[in-house]
C-alpha positions, 0 to 999 in steps of 0.5 A: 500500500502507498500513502500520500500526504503532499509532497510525502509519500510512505510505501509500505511494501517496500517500506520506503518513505519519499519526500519531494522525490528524496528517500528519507530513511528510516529505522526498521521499528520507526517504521513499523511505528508509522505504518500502525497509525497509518493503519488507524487514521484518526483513532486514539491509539494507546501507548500499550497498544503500540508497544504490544502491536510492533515490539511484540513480547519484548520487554522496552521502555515508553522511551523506546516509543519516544524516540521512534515518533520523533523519528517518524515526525522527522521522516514525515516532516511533522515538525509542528506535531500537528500530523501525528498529535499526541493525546495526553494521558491515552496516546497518539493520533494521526491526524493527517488524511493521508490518501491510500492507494494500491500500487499501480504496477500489477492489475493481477488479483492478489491473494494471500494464503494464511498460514494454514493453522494445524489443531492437535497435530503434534509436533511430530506431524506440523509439517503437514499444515506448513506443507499444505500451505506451500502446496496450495501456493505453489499450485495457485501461483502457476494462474498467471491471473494471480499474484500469490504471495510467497510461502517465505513470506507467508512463514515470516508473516507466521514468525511475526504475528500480529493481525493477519488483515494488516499484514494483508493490507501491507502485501496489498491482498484482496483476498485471503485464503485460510483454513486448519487441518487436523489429524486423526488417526490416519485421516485429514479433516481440513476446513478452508474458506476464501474471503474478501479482505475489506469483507467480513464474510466469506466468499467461499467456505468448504470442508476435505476429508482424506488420507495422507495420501490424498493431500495433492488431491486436496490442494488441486481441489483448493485451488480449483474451488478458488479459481471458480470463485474468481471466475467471474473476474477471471474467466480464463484463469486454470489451475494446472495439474502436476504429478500426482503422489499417491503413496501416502508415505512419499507424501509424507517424506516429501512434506518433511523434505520442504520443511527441512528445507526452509531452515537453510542449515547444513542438517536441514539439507542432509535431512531432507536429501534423506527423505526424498531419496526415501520417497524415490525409493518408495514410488520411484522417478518423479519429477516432485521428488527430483526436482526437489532433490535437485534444489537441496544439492543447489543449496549446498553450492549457496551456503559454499559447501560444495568446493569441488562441485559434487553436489552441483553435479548431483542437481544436475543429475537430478535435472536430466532426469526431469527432462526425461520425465518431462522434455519441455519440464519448467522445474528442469529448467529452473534447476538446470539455470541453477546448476550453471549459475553456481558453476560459474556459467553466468550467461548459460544459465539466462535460456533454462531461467528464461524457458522456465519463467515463459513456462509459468513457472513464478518461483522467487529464486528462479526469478532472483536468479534471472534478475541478477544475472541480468544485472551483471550482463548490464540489462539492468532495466530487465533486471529492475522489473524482475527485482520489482516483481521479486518484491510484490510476490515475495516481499519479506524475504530478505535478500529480495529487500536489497536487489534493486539496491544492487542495480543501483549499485552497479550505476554507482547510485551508492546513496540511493543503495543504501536504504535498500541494504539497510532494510536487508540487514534489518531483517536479517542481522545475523545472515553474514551475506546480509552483514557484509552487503551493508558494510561493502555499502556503507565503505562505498558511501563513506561510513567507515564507522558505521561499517566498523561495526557491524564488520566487527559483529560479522567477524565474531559471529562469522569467524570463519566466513570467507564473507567476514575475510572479505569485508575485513580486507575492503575496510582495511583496503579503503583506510590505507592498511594495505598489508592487513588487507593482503593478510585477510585474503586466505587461500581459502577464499581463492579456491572458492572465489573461482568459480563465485561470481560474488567472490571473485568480483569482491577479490578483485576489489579487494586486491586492488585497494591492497595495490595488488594489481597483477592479481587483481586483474587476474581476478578481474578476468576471471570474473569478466570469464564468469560472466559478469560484463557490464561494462558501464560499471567497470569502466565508468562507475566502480571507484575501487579499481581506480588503482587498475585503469593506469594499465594496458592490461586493465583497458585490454580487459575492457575493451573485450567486456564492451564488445560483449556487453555491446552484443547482449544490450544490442539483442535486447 
């Protein structure tokens, strides 16, 4: 939802506040403070509800609230306390008629699916409602009328809590979709009703009754009734099938892979390679099961557990199989882009995302994937709309907070990166990736220390992250410390960087600001050979390999990268 009050506008997607077509930025719980009273136009609210409502269960003080509204005042530009009034002895009221609207961009029906609430499950069985929740949005998503919002988003909304119709309004939903399941025995009783957000009633309510077994069966229903409901504003929109599981114990092992999954951990992963090779044996070649396997093997590439590729062979073993169940398979595809991203093979991997996405295949991680090869191929328009669609389906994964940042980055728009970098990191302070991002911003922007701190909160907390030696080299790099910057950048960190876009690119940063020349362009050659060719970023925006442009070499390398960045923007 976007708010308007003159020249001030608050993006609550985006979380993003403008005035006079400035960024103001804005602390993570300020702005959450913001968007509860713009939520409640012209209504007391109390200073209790206020605390419970965005500090949930965490014990803070009235000074806490305090300084946040002065905060919030400041972005606003209520300097006269006359647009959010402070009421004496209740609380605070905004005063102020902002004007709502929806984001113009996507005409597309918009749907959340709840969390679905399991009721006496039990631990050992919780798996089943968040699987059901997965399923149904995944099987919803391939109607390319809808906008479904994510299953990582729809999980963090769960860890959140909170009113389910605010965070709704917030994701800009017309509808939501919610519903509990119970277990009994070996039977499933789920009751699920769609309903109209700015409704009390509900639009559709229906009751399944099943076996373990009959889950997909379940979820196809779903999805049909929904679209029906939808008919009249849609009428084209069809629900596709998918291979089915009929062996209620592969179902159960496949519901225990996805859960696992999405603990992005080494153990999780190793958990869920066992389940899923447990339902192959149990039913056989699949293409739900491979291409499920064939994601938990491109994981391992992503967290750097695969040095030597083993696991990306894996996947891409799994994705041969996908096309032998299926020539034309959206998944074998999209598997197939990952393995050749991980590999090193940035421009290879752009046909399989491409093919999958023009199939229908509206997953996040492949639609990232796509963008951010874009990106380093310099398509950074096509980039940019991918990162935008990447947001209104998926808006609370973190990593999707901070892509448009990264296109901007590529423009040496620093400042306009950084309140991107700042949102990543906010909702995810511990992920290294996420720490490092905002410090390699903050050095470009000159905040030596601010980034200080958090490179020193990485390094404690990642001590033997290759990210935590990156992040050291470049402070110590940008503040002259050339020695301690060769120091930082182990062999480690070379054997890797080989085929990491991401690594090598920084190694080269790195290297330069330490005055290794020679190797840095070593490194730079290597990252041009990975794939990444845009060349208005080498040779005209990317301060940290000023030390290179002194060379014949480093012009050699860059007349090569604008021959073939020339050829890609010319065919697009």
């Amino acid at each position: 939802m976007i708010y308007r009050y003159g020249d001030t506008s608050v993006d609550t997607l985006r979380a993003e506040i403008l005035r006079a077509g400035e960024t103001v930025p804005l602390r993570r719980k300020s702005f959450d403070v913001l968007v509860y009273l713009l939520h409640r136009p012209r209504r007391v609210v109390t200073k209790a509800e206020l605390l419970d409502a965005v500090w949930h269960d965490r014990i803070v003080t009235e000074g806490s609230l305090k300084s946040c509204l002065t905060e919030v005042r400041a972005a606003i530009g209520d300097h006269e306390r006359k647009l959010i009034r402070t009421v004496p002895g209740r609380g605070y009221m905004l005063e102020a008629p902002f004007d709502s609207e929806l984001p113009a961009a996507d005409t597309r029906t918009s749907i959340l699916v709840a969390p679905i609430e399991d009721q006496g499950l039990g631990r050992d069985s919780a798996y089943i409602a968040d699987g059901l929740t997965e399923e149904i949005i995944v099987e919803l998503s391939k109607v390319q009328s809808f906008r479904v919002i994510s299953h990582a988003s729809v999980m963090r909304l769960k860890r959140m809590g909170g009113a389910l119709e605010d965070h709704a309004r917030e994701l800009g939903a017309e509808f939501i979709l919610e519903g509990v399941i119970r277990k009994r025995g070996d039977e499933l009783r789920t009751t699920i009703q769609l309903r109209n957000l700015e409704s009390t009633d509900a639009r559709w309510c229906e009751r399944y009754r099943g076996t373990l077994a009959d889950l997909f069966d379940m979820q196809d229903e779903i999805a049909r009734s929904v679209t029906e409901t939808l008919a009249e504003r849609i009428p084209s929109a069809k629900p596709a099938r998918k291979d089915k599981l009929a062996h209620a114990r592969a179902v159960e092992c496949y519901l225990r892979a996805r859960y696992q999954i999405w603990t992005f951990s080494p153990q999780g992963y190793q958990q869920a390679e066992r389940h899923l090779l447990n339902g192959l044996n149990l039913v056989g070649p699949n293409a739900r099961l491979f291409a499920t396997l064939g994601h938990v093997y491109a994981r391992y590439s992503e967290i750097g557990l695969d040095p030597d590729g083993a696991f990306l062979e894996k996947a891409a073993e799994c994705a041969e199989k996908l096309f032998e169940l299926d020539a034309n398979s959206a998944r074998g595809y999209s598997l197939l882009g990952m393995v050749r991203f991980h590999s090193g093979e940035l421009r290879a991997a752009v046909g399989p995302f491409e093919r999958a996405v023009g199939s229908g295949l509206n997953d996040p991680d492949t639609l990232t994937a796509l963008g951010y090869v874009y990106a380093l191929m310099g398509r950074n328009r096509q980039a940019s709309q991918i990162f935008a669609e990447c947001l209104a389906i998926d808006p609370l994964t973190p990593i999707n907070q901070c892509m448009p940042g990264f296109v901007a980055g590529l423009e040496e728009r620093i400042s306009d990166a950084l309140p991107y970098y700042r949102r990543f990191f906010a909702m995810d302070p511990y992920n290294a990736f996420a720490a490092w991002a905002l410090s390699n911003v903050l050095l470009r922007n000159g905040l030596i220390g601010e980034a200080s701190v958090i490179i020193d909160e990485l390094r404690a907390n990642h001590p033997t992250s290759v990210l935590a030696q990156l992040a050291y080299a470049a402070i110590t790099g940008v503040c002259g410390r050339r020695g301690a910057a060769r120091k930082a950048l182990t062999d480690e960190l070379r054997a890797a960087a080989k085929r990491s876009e991401l690594l090598s690119r920084e190694l080269t940063h790195c290297l330069a600001l330490a005055g290794e020349t020679d190797e840095a362009l070593d490194w730079l050659e290597n990252t041009v050979r990975i794939g990444n060719i845009n060349y208005p970023f080498w040779a005209q925006h990317n301060a940290w390999v000023d030390s290179l442009r002194s060379s014949s070499r480093f012009d050699k390398i860059m007349r090569d990268v604008e021959r073939e960045w020339l050829s890609v923007t010319d065919a697009h």
